[in-house]
C-alpha distance (Angstrom), angle and dihedral (degrees) to the residues before:
residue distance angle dihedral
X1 . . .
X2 3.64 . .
X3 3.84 126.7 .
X4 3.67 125.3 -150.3
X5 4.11 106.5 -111.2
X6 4.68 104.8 -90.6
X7 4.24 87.8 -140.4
X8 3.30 97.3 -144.6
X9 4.15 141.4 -178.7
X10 3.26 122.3 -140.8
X11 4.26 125.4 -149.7
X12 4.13 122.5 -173.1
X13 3.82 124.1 179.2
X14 3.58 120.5 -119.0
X15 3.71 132.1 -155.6
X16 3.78 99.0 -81.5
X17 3.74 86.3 54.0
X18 3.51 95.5 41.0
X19 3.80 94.1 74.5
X20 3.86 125.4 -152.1
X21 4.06 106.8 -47.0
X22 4.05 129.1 137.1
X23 3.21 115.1 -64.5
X24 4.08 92.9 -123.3
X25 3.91 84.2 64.9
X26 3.99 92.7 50.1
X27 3.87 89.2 49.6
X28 3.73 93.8 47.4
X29 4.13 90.3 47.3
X30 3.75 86.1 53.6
X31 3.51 90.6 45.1
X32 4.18 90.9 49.5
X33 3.82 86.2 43.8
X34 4.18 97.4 58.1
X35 3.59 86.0 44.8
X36 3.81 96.7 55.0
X37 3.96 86.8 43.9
X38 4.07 91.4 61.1
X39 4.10 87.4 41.2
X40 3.83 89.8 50.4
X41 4.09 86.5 43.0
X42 3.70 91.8 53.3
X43 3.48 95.8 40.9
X44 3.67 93.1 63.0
X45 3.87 91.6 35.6
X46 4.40 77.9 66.4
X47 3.66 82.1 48.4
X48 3.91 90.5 -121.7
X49 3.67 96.9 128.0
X50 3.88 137.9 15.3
X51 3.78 122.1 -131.5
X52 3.99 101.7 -141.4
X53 4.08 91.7 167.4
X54 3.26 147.4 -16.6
X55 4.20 130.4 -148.1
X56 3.34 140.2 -155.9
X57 4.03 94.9 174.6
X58 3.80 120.6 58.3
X59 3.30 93.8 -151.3
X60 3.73 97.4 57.0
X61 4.34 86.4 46.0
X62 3.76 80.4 64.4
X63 3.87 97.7 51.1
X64 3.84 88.0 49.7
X65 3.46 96.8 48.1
X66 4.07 84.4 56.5
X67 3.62 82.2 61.7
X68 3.50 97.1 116.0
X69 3.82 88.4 -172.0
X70 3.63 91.4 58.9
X71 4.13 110.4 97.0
X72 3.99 99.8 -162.1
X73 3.65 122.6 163.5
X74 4.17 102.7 -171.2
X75 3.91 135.4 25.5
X76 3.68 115.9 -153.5
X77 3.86 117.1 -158.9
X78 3.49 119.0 -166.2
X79 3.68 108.6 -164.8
X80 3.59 151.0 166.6
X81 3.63 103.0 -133.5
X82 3.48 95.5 -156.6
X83 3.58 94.9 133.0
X84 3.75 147.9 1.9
X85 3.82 101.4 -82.8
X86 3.78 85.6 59.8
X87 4.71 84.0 61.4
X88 3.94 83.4 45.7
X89 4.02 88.6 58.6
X90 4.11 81.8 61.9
X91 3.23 93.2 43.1
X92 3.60 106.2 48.1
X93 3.64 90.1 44.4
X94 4.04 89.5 47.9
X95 3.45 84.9 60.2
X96 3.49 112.4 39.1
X97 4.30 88.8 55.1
X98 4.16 104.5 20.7
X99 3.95 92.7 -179.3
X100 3.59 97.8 49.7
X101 3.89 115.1 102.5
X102 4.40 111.2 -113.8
X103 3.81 116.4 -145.4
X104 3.56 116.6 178.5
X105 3.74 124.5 -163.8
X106 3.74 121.3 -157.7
X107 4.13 149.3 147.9
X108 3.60 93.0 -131.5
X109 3.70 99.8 100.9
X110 4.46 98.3 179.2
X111 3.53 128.4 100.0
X112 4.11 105.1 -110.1
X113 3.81 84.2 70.4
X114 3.80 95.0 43.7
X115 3.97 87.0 50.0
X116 3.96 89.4 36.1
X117 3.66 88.6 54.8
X118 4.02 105.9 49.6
X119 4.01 90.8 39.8
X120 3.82 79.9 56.6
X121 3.83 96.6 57.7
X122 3.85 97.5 -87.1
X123 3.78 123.9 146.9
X124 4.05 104.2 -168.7
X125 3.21 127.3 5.6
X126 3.73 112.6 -159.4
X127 4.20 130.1 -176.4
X128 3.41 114.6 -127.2
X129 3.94 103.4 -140.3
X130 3.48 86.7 56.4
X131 3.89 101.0 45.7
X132 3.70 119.9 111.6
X133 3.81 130.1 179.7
X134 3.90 89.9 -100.6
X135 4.03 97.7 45.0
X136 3.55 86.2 55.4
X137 3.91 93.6 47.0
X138 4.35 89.9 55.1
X139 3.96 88.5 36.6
X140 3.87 82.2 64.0
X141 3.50 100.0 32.0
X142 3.42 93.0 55.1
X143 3.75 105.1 41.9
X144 4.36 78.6 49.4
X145 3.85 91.4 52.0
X146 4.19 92.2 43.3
X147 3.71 92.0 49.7
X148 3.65 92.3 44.3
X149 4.16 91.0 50.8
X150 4.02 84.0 43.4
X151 3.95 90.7 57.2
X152 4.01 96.9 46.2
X153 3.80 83.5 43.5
X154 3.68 82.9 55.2
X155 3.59 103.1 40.7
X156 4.18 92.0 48.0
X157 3.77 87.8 54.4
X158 3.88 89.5 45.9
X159 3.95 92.7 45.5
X160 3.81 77.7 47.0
X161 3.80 98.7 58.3
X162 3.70 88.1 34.0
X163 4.01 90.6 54.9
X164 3.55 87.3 46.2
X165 3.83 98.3 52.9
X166 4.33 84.5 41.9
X167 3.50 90.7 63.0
X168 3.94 103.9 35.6
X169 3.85 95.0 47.5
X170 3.57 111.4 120.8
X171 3.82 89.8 -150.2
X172 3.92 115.4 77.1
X173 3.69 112.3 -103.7
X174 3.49 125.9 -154.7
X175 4.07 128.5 -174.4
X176 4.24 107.2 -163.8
X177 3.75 128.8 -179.6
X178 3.64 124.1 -131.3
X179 4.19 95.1 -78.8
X180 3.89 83.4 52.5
X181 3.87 103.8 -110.1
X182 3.32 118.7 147.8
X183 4.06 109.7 -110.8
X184 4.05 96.1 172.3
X185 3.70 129.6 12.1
X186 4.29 127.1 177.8
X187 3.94 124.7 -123.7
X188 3.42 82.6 -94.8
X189 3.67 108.3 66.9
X190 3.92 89.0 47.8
X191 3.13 90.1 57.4
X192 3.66 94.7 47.9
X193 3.68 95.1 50.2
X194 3.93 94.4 38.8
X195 4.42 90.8 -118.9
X196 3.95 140.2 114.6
X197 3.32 124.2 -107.9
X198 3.57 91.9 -106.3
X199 4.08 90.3 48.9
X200 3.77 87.1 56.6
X201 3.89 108.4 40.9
X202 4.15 108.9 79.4
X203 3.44 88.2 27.2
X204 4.26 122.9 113.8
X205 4.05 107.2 -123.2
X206 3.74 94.5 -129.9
X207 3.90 91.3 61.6
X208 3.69 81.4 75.2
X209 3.62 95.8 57.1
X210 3.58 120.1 96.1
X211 3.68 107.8 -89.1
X212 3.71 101.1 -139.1
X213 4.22 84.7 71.5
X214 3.61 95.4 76.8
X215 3.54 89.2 157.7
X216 3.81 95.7 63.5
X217 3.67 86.9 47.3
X218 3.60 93.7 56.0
X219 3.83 95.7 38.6
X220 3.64 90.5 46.0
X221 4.03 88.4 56.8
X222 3.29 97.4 42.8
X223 4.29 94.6 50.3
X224 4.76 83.3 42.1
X225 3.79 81.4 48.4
X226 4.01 102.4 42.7
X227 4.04 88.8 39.8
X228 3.48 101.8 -127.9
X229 3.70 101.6 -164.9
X230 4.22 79.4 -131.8
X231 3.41 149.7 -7.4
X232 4.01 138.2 152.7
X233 3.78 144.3 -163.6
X234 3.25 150.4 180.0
X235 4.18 115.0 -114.9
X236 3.96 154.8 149.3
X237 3.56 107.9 -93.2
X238 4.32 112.9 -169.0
X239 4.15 113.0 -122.6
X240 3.82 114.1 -153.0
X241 3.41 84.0 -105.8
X242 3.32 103.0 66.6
X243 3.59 104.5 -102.5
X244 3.35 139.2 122.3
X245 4.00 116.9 -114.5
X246 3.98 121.4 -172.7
X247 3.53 117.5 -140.3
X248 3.77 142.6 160.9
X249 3.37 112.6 -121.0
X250 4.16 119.6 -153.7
X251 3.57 115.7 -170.9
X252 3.77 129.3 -174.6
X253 3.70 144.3 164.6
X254 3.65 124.2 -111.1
X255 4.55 108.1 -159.9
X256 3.67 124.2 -168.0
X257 3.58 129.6 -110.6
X258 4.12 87.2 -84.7
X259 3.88 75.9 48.6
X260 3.58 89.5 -119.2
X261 4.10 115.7 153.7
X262 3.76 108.9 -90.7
X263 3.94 117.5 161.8
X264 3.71 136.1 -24.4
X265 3.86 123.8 -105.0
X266 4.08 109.7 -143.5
X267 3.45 116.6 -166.1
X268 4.00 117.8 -174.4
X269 3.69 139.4 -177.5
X270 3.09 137.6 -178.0
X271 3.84 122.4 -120.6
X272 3.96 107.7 162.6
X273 3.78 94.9 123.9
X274 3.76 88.4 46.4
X275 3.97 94.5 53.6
X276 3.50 87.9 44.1
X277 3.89 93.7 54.8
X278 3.81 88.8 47.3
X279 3.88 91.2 45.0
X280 4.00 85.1 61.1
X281 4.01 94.9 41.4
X282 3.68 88.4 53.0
X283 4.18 95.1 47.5
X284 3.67 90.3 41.7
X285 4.29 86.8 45.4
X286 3.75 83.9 51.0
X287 3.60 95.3 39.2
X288 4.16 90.2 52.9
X289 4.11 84.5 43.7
X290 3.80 89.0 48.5
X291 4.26 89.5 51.3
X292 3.50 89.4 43.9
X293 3.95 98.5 49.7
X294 4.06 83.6 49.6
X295 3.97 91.1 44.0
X296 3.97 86.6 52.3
X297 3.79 89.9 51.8
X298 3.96 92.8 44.7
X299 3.49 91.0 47.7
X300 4.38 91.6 44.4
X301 4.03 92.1 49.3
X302 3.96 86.1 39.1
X303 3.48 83.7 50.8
X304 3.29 93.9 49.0
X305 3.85 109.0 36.6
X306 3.79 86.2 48.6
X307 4.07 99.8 46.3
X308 3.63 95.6 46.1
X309 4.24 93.2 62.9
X310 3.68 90.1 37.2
X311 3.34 87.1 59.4
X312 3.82 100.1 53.7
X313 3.54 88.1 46.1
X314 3.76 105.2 53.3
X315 4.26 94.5 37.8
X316 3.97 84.3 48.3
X317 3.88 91.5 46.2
X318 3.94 83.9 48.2
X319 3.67 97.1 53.6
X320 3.98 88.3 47.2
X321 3.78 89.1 52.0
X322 3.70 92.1 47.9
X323 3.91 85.1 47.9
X324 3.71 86.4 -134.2
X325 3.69 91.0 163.6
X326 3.48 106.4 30.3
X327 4.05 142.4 -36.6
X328 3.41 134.2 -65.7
X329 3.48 144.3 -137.7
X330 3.56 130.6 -127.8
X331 3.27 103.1 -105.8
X332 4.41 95.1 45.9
X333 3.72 86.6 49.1
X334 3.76 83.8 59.0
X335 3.62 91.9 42.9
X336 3.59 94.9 53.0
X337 4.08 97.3 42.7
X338 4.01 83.2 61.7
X339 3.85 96.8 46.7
X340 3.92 92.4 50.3
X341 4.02 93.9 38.0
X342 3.97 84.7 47.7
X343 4.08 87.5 51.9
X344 3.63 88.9 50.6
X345 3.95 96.5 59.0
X346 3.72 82.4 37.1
X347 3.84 94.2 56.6
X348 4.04 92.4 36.6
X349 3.59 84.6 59.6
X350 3.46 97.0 51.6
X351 3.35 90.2 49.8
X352 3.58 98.1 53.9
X353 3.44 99.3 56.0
X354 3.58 88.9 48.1
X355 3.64 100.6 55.0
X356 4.15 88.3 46.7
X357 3.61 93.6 52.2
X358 3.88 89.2 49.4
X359 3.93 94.9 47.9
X360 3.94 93.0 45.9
X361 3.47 94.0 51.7
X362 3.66 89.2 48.8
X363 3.94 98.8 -118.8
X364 3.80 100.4 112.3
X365 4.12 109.9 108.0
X366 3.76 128.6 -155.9
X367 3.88 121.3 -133.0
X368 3.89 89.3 -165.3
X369 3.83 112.9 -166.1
X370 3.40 144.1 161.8
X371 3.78 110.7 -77.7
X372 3.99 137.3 -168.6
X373 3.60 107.0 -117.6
X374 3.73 92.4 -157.5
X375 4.11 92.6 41.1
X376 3.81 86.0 58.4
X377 3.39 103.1 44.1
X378 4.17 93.3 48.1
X379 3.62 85.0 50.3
X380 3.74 104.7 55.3
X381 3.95 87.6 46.4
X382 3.27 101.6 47.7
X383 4.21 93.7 55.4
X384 4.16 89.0 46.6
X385 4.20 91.2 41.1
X386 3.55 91.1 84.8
X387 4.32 86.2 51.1
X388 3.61 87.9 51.4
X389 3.23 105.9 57.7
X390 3.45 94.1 42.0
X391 3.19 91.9 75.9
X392 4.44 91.6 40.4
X393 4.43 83.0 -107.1
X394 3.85 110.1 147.1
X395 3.99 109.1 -139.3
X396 3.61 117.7 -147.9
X397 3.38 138.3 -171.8
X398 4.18 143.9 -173.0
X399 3.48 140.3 176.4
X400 3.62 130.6 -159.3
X401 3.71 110.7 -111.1
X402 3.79 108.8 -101.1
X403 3.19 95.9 22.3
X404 3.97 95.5 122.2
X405 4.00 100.3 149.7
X406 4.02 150.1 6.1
X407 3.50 136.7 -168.1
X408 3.99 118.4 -112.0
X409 3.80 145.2 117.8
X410 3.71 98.1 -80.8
X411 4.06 92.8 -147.4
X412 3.62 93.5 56.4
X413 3.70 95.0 30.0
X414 4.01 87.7 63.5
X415 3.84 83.1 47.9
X416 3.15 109.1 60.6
X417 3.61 97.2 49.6
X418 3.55 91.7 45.8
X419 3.83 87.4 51.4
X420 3.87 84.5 49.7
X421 3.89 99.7 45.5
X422 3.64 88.7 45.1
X423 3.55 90.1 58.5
X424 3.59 95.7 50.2
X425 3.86 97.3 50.2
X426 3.67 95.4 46.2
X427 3.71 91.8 46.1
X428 3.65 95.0 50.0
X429 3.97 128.0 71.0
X430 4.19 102.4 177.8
X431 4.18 127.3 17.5
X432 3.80 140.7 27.1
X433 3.49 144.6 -28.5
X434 3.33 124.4 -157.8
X435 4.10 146.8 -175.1
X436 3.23 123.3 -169.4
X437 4.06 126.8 180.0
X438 4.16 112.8 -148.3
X439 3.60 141.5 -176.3
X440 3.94 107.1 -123.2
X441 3.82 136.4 179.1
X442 3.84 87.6 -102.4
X443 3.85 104.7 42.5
X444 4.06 122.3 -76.5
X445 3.61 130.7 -22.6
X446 4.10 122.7 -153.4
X447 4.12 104.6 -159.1
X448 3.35 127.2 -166.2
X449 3.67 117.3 -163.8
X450 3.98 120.3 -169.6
X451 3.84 128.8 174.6
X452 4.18 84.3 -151.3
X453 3.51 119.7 128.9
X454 3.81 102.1 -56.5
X455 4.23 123.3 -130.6
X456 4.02 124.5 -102.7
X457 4.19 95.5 -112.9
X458 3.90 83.2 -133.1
X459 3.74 77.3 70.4
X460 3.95 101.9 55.3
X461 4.42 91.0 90.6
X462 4.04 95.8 56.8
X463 3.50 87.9 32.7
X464 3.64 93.7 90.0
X465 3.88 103.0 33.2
X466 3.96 119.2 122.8
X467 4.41 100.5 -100.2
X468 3.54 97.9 3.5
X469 4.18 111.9 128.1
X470 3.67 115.7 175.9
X471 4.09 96.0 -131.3
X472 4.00 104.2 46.7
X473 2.74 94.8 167.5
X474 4.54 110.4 128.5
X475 3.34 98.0 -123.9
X476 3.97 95.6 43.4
X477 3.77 124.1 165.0
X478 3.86 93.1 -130.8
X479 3.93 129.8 50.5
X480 3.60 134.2 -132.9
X481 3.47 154.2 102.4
X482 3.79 97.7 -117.2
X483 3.90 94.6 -125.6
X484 4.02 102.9 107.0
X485 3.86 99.6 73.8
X486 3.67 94.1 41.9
X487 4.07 89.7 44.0
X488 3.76 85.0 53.7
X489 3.68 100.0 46.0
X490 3.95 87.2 57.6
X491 3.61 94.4 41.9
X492 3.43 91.2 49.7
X493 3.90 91.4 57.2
X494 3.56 97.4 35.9
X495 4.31 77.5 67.3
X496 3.66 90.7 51.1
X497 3.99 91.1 -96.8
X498 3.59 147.9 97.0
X499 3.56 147.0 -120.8
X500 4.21 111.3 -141.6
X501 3.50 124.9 -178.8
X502 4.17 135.6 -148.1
X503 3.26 120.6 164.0
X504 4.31 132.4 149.7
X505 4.52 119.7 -142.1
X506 3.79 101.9 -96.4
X507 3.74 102.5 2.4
X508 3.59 105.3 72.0
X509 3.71 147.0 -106.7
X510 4.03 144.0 -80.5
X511 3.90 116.8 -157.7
X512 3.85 115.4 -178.0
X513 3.62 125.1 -155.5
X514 4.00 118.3 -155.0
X515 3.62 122.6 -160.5
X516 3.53 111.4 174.2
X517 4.06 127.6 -116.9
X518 3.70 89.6 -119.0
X519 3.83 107.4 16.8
X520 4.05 108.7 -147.4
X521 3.76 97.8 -117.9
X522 4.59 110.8 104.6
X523 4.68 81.0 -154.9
X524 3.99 82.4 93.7
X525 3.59 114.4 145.0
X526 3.74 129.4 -162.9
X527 3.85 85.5 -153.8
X528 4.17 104.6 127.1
X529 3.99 91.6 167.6
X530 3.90 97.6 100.7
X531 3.42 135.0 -151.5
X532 3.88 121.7 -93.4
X533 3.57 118.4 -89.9
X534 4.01 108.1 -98.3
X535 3.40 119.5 -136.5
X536 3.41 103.4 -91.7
X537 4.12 81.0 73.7
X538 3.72 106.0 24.4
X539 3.99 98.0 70.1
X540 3.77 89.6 111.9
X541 3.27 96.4 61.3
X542 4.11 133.8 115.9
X543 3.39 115.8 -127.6
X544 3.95 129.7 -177.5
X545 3.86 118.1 -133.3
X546 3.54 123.5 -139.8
X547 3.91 115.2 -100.8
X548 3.73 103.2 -110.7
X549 3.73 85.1 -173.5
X550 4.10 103.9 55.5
X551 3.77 114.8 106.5
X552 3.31 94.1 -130.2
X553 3.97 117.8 111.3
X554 4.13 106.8 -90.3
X555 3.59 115.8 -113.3
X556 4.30 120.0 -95.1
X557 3.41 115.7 -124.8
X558 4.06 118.3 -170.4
X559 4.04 104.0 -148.8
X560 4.44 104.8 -164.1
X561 3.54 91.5 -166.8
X562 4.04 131.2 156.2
X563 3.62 107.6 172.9
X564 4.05 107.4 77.7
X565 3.82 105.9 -150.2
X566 3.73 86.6 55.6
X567 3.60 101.2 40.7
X568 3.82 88.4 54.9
X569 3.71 90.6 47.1
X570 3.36 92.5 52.9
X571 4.28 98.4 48.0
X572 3.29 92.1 44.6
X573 3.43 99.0 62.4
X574 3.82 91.4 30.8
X575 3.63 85.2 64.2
X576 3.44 96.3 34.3
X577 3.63 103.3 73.7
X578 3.61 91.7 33.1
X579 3.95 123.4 -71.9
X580 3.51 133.9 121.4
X581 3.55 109.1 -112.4
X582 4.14 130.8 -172.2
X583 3.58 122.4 -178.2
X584 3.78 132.5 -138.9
X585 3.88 119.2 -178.2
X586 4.27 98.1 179.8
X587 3.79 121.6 34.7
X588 3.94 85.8 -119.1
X589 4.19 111.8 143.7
X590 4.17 87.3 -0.9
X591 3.68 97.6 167.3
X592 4.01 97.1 34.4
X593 4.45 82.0 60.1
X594 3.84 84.7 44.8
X595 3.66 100.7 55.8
X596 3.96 89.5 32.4
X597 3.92 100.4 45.4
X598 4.38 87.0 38.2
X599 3.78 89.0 -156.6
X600 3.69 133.2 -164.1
X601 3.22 94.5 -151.6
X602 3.83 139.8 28.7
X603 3.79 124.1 -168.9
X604 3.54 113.0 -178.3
X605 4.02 140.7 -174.6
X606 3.89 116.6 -128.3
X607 4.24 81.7 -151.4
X608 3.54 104.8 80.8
X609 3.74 125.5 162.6
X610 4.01 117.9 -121.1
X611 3.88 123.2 24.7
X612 3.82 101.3 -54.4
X613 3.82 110.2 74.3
X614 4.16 135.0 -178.1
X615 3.76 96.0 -73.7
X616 3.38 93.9 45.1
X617 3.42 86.0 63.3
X618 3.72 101.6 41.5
X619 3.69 88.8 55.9
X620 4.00 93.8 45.5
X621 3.95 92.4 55.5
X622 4.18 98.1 41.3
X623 4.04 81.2 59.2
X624 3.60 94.2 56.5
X625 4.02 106.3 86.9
X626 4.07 96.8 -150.4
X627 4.09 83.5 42.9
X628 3.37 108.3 45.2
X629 3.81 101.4 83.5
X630 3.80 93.1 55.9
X631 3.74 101.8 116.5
X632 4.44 116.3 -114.0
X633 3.37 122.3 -153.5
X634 4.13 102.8 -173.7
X635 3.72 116.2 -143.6
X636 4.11 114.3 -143.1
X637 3.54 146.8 -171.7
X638 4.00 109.6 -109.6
X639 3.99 103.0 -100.5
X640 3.74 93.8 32.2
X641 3.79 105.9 145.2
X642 3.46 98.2 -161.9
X643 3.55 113.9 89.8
X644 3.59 106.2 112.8
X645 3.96 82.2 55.5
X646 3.70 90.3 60.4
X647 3.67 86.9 42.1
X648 3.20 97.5 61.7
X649 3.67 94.7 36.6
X650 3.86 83.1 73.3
X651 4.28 101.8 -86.5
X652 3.91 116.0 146.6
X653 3.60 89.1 -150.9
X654 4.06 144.6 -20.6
X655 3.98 131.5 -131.6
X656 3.34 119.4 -151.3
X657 4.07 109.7 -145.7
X658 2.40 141.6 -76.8
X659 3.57 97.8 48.5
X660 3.44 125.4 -150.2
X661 4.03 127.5 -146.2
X662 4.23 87.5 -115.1
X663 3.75 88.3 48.5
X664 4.15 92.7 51.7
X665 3.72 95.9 45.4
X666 3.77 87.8 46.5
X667 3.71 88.4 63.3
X668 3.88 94.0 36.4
X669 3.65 92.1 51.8
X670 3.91 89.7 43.9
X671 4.16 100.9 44.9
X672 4.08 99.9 30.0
């Protein structure tokens, strides 16, 4: 009979590793060790065993057993035993290569050192004065043969376990050779795909798909023909029934040891109710987009169709106050003081709504600059001083001492502590208001301070929700809409900030505005020149009239103006106190009016009926070289964000509407 060759390596101790012992037991361990040499030599003269190395040096055993080139079956240790380093040398080399075979060759014949040795990682343990060529042949043999039974043993209870875990898996399993049939599936995947197991095995995978994907079926051949190592997907797959089942579909490649391709490892699960539940996210996502596309366009032509009036009214009530055509009684200025204050709320309304809609649905942008701390704060007292001491309320303010400048959208920044101040003074009948700027931990903090009429803490939740007022009551003592704390809140947040609220029934409240140090928007400018005061703050302001009277040639303004109320508001009084004024309601022939007309001055609408609008025009007349210099004062919508794109189009200056008579003969005064 003839054996396969046991490649062995061979390890003997020498005299360093021999420690101190007599010198009878060194000469008989030399004397053991020759005669296992010439039994090892004979053995592999019989061919039973292969000598692939021998060592004198433990350490260097242990480099050649990291020889992963090295194919070895056996280790044979010859050793002394005559301490415990010479049990480490088994286990060491136990450790380092687990499925090689451990012989160990010794003198010591008693059973400690047998035990001592197999607890240590040994698998024979052999005694050298009794070794023979043949006892060391079955010693290897055997230990061969038991670790072979001890592997299938091992790899039945592993194919087992594995067989097990096949069949239990709640996620369809598939096994597939390289033409993609199906040559195993689990419970699972018949289940799945409605079929037997004999329906399913022979079968390709992708004749399960459903057949109106013929690109998965031709992507899915071409990755099962290519051997992608793995790849997965989400498709269709067709139940018995009829149906249609969603599942994702995880392929991968399973090589051999030579890592050659050998079969295909499917794994699928089922996800219909998932697809279903995103099917329904995604039509009720497009159903909320839908609303809020048509809530956008309500709230544009509501803009619009509102604005447009409003403005007619409140430039006409101007002109009346202003008694541009004629005087008034008593009793008609009184009349026309309440129809432009009852425009104002109207338009503040309007606005507020507006600006909430545009912050909730996320469309409101910050031009964050560098603002004057003190600037802002004189500003937003001086336009509610008059307010105040209406009603005999002394407004205060203070600002921390180096506290020069913070970082905000001026607009809204002006806003919200209008909003807030507005609050306080309506809300309070006797006592002081007060705003004060300070330097907190998190950034800046506006408080207002009021000794009003306090808030029930139960009422701090719904205090800040969009139409909420805390007396609803019809005939309640207090007006308003319930928008400005709950625009402020979001305002304050869209910063970076917060709005915060503490406040005691009958004594008064505290609100705090945050703005942050460094406010998380990159749109920072380092702009400090600020934008003129609009008119809702400039009405104590001087202005100079034109003199009607001089003999000089008046000045030519070219009005671009659509809307007819508000044209004719606008010439009127252009004309009125002294300026030559030509109207244009379509941007038809622009540039040929321009260099006809030669005017000073051109305000123009951004709205323009047909297909060229306001900043088309803007942009035609800065490119013409004799044009460009003509100064262009752009006329807006109010909530318009796009003035620093008109800006630096080539504008001087933009008005939001509707524009007030202060507001116009700020820019006359300022760009003629």
């Amino acid at each position: 009979m003839v054996y396969q060759k046991i490649k062995t390596m061979l390890f003997t101790c020498t005299n360093s590793e021999l420690g101190i012992v007599a010198k009878t037991a060194i000469r008989d361990f030399y004397t053991y060790s020759n005669k296992l040499e010439e039994i090892l030599e004979q053995a592999s003269t019989n061919n039973y065993i292969q000598i692939i190395e021998k060592f004198s040096s433990f350490d260097k055993l242990l480099l050649g057993l990291q020889n992963s080139t090295l194919d070895i079956n056996a280790v044979i240790l010859d050793l002394c035993l005559n301490n415990i380093y010479d049990l480490d040398y088994i286990s060491q080399t136990h450790t380092l290569k687990p499925n090689v075979i451990i012989i160990v060759v010794s003198d010591k014949g008693d059973d400690d050192f047998f035990q001592a040795a197999f607890a240590a990682g040994a698998d024979d343990y052999l005694i050298k004065s009794e070794m023979t060529p043949q006892s060391l042949l079955w010693s290897l043999k055997r230990t061969v043969e038991q670790r072979k039974q001890k592997s299938l043993e091992y790899l039945s209870e592993n194919e087992t376990q594995l067989r097990a875990i096949f069949e239990r898996s709640p996620i369809g399993i598939g096994l597939l050779d390289r033409e993609a049939r199906l040559i195993d599936v689990n419970p699972a995947l018949c289940q799945i795909l409605g079929y037997d197991y004999e329906e399913l095995c022979s079968k390709q995978l992708i004749d399960f798909i459903c057949e109106s994907e013929i690109q998965t079926e031709s992507k899915l051949n071409y990755q099962f023909t290519n051997s992608q190592e793995r790849f997965e997907m989400e498709r269709q797959f067709l139940h018995k029934d009829g149906r249609l089942v969603w599942a994702h579909l995880n392929v991968s490649l399973v090589t051999s040891a030579l890592n050659e391709p050998n079969f295909y490892l499917a794994m699928v699960e089922e996800i219909t109710d998932r697809k279903r539940t995103e099917l329904k996210l995604r039509e009720s996502k497009e159903a909320a987009e839908a609303g809020s596309k048509a809530k956008s366009a309500f709230l544009a032509t509501m803009s619009h169709e509102l604005r447009t009036p409003l403005n007619a009214i409140m430039g006409l009530s101007q002109l009346l106050q202003q008694e541009v055509v004629g005087s008034l009684n008593e009793k008609q200025r009184e009349y026309i003081n309440c129809i432009y204050t009852s425009g104002e709320h109207l338009l503040a309304l309007i606005n507020d709504i507006l600006d909430l809609s545009k912050v909730e649905a996320g469309r409101e942008d910050l031009t964050l600059v560098s603002l004057s701390v003190n600037d802002i704060v004189r500003n937003v007292i001086s336009t509610l001083l008059e307010s105040a001491n209406l009603k005999k309320l002394q407004l205060v303010h203070n600002i921390d001492e180096g506290l020069d400048t913070c970082i905000a959208d001026e607009r809204r920044l002006k806003q919200m502590l209008l909003n807030l101040l507005t609050n306080a003074i309506k809300f309070t009948t006797v006592g002081t208001i007060s705003l004060e700027v300070k330097r907190v931990e998190q950034g800046i903090a506006f408080i207002i301070t009021d000794t009003g009429i306090g808030i029930e803490p139960s009422n701090f939740k719904s205090l800040f929700e969009p139409f909420r007022q805390l007396d609803n009551r019809l005939n309640r003592q207090y007006e308003g809409t319930g928008l400005g704390l709950a625009l402020t809140r979001k305002l304050a947040r869209l910063h970076g900030g917060d709005l915060t609220v503490e406040s005691t029934l009958g004594v008064g409240s505290r609100f705090s505005l945050l703005l942050p140090a460094q406010p998380q928007h990159e749109n920072i400018s380092n702009n400090t020149n600020l934008s003129e005061l609009t008119a809702e703050n400039s009405t104590h302001k001087v202005f100079v009239y034109p003199n009607t009277f001089s003999k000089q040639a008046a000045k030519r303004i070219l009005l671009v103006e659509d809307e007819e109320h508000t044209a004719i508001l606008m010439q009127d009084y252009l004309q009125t106190i002294g300026y030559e004024v030509e109207l244009m309601v379509t941007g038809e022939r622009f540039i040929a009016r321009v260099i006809t007309f030669k005017p000073n001055l051109i305000l123009l609408d951004v709205h323009l009926p047909g297909d060229v609008n306001g900043f088309d025009l803007l942009v035609s007349i800065k490119q013409k070289q004799d044009l460009k210099e003509i100064p262009v004062v752009v006329m807006t919508p109010m909530g318009i964000g796009d003035r620093e794109k008109f800006l630096q189009a080539g504008a001087i200056d933009c008005l939001s509407k509707p524009i007030g008579i202060f507001q116009l003969e700020s820019v006359l005064v300022k760009y003629l």
